[in-house]
C-alpha positions, 0 to 999 in steps of 0.5 A: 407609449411603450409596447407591453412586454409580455404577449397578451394571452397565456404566459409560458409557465402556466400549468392549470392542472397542477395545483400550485401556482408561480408568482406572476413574471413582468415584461421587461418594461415592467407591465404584468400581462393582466388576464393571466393575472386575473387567471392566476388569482382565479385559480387561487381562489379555488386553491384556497376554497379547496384547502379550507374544505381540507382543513374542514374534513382534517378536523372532522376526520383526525389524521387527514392531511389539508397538505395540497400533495402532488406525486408521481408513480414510482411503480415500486410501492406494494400496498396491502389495502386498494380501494377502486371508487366507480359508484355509478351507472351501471354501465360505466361499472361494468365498463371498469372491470378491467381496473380491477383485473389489473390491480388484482394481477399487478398485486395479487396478495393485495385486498381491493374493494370497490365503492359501488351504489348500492343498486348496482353492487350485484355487477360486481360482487361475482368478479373473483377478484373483489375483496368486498363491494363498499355500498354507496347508499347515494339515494338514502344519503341524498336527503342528509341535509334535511335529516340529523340522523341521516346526516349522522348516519352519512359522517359514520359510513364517511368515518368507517370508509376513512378508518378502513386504511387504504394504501392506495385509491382510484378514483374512475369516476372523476367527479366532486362526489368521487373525489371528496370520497378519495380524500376522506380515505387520507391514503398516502396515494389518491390516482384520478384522471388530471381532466377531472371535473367538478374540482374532483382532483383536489382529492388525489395525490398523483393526478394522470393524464388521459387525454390521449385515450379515447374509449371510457375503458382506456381512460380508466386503464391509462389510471392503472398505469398511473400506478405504475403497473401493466393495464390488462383489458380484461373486461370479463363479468361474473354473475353471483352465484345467488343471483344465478339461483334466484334467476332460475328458481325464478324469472328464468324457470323454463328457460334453462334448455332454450334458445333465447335472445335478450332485446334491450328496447328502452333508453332514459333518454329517447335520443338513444332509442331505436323507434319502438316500430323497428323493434316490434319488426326486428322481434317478428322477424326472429319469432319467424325464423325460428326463435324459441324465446324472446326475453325483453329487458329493462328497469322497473319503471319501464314495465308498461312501456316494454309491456305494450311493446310486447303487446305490439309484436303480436305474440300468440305463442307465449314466446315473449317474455317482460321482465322489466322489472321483475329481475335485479341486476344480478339476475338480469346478468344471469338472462343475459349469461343464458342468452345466446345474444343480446341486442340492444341500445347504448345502455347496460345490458350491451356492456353486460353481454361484452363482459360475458362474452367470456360465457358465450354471449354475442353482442349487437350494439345499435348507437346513434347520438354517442360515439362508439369509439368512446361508450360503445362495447370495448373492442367489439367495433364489428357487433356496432349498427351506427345510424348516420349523423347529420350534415356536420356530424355533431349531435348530443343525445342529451338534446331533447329536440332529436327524439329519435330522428338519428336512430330512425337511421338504422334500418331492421335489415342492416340490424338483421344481417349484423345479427346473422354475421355475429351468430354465424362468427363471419363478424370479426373476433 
């Protein structure tokens, strides 16, 4: 019998992150390598699911091009209308800050909005340069399809986004969602990250290659550079002038001459949580040196677990103060502007107190299962407590099975002197 022709395995010209796909090659001898094969009509299929999708949203949405594009940067167009799509979470919105400085910088006569959930559009409603903040209401229109006039309600906010014209959209968030939303807005130029998952990239024009970026906030960057401009890493925050009221007519009254320290305690996944014990300990520890308020953060489901820890550190002289929810985003913001220090896990409130660093606020960051060189504070290593992983070194906070044996690796003293290092500035700048 004749040896195959091709080797088995990949052939040379395959390229899965473009989405046009060449006939099969055959061997010399005739034979076709026949997993590449069935790759090929694998992603064929795809192709085609994704074009029938087009040719749907094309006949809802007149004018909107089913054409599979694909082009590169030419770093020469000018546009006049940006759209910067970064729904969610809340940290990683605080985290794409820096794609907005640098499209504003780029092209400072542009207009740039940016599609944001509607709980977290107080991150990003003070920057100075947003045009508007386009309100993503993701929990109402998650019941659409068990209600007609949500269902109604969904197509007219999808109409009012693809009439809005856009000449160019960034997509940071990089999946389905994210990316139907880039394609409804039809501008001639949709940049999104090649590695996007959930067929998001089905939705952009120019698709970039970030895999040499390692931090979230260079991935994002390496999409600015996409459009062929400069990325500034310009991480800075800015609290709503009404937000800023509203905390000290409110919440903060009382706190405006006082030195305070924000603790961040909670975490939606235990993995990342540092042992409610330490904290309590940490918090005397400050209450003992001195510290005059001691401002405990967190989310309004999060109330009574922050309420008993508050209860736990013991706190006879009113110093310590719950707000978990009793403040919005924005006004969280304001605490943590008027704190001298926030010290928390990997949540939020750290990458808040990052980008208000600009307005005096230090930060120390207690991580575990995630990697800081990948989510933790941008360009701040040296305000990083990291627990030691396990032999192997390859742990996900998403195992429910960790609790929080990995943070149980960060002593208080290891905490405590980070902070005195941060506050005293012999950590590095």
């Amino acid at each position: 019998m004749r040896a195959l022709g091709p080797a088995w395995g990949r052939p040379a010209h395959w390229n899965p992150a473009t989405t046009g796909c060449r006939s099969l090659r055959t061997g010399r001898d005739g034979w076709f390598d026949v997993r590449a094969r069935r790759r090929t009509l694998s992603i064929r299929r795809i192709q085609g699911c994704g074009e029938k999708v087009a040719r749907a949203m094309a006949n809802a949405f007149p004018g909107l091009s089913c054409t599979m594009e694909h082009r590169m940067p030419t770093g020469t167009d000018q546009p006049g209308r940006i759209l910067l799509i970064k729904p969610s979470a809340l940290g990683d919105v605080c985290k794409a800050a820096p794609v907005l400085a640098s499209l504003a910088r780029a092209w400072p006569d542009a207009r740039i909005d940016w599609l944001v959930q509607e709980e977290f559009v107080d991150a990003v409603s003070g920057h100075p340069d947003l045009g508007k903040a386009i309100v993503f209401p993701r929990r109402r229109f998650a019941r659409w399809m068990r209600s007609p006039s949500l269902a109604a309600e969904l197509f007219r906010w999808l109409g009012a986004l693809r009439r809005s014209d856009y000449d160019l959209v960034l997509d940071c968030q990089g999946l389905s969602r994210s990316g139907f939303m880039t394609r409804i807005t039809g501008a001639r130029r949709r940049i999104g990250d090649r590695a996007a998952r959930e067929l998001a990239w089905l939705g952009y024009t120019d698709r970039v290659d970030a895999s040499d970026s390692v931090h979230e906030v260079d991935r994002m960057l390496q999409l600015v550079r996409g459009c062929g401009i400069d990325a500034e890493p310009d991480m800075r925050l800015y609290v709503p002038e009404a937000s800023r009221r509203d905390w000290m007519e409110g919440a903060g009254r009382g706190f405006a001459d006082a030195s305070t320290i924000a603790l961040a305690t909670t975490s939606r996944w235990r993995s990342k949580a540092w042992p409610r014990g330490r904290w309590v300990e940490l918090a005397q520890h400050l209450l003992d040196q001195g510290q005059e308020h001691l401002l405990l953060l967190g989310a309004p489901s999060e109330r009574d677990e922050v309420e008993s820890l508050r209860n736990a550190i013991g706190d006879s002289s009113q110093r310590v103060h719950n707000l978990a929810g009793r403040t919005s985003v924005g006004e969280m913001m304001a605490a943590i502007e008027a704190s001298q220090l926030v010290v928390s896990n990997d949540s939020a409130a750290l990458h808040m107190g990052v980008g208000l660093a600009h307005r005096g606020v230090r930060c120390v960051g207690l991580f575990g299962p995630t990697e800081p060189s990948k989510v933790g504070p941008y360009g701040m290593d040296h305000v990083v407590v990291r627990a030691p992983l396990p032999e192997g070194g390859t742990v996900h906070y998403r195992d429910r099975s960790l609790g929080d044996s990995i943070m149980r690796g960060i002593p208080v003293s290891a905490v405590v002197d980070t902070i005195e290092s941060v506050r005293s500035g012999d950590a590095e700048a």
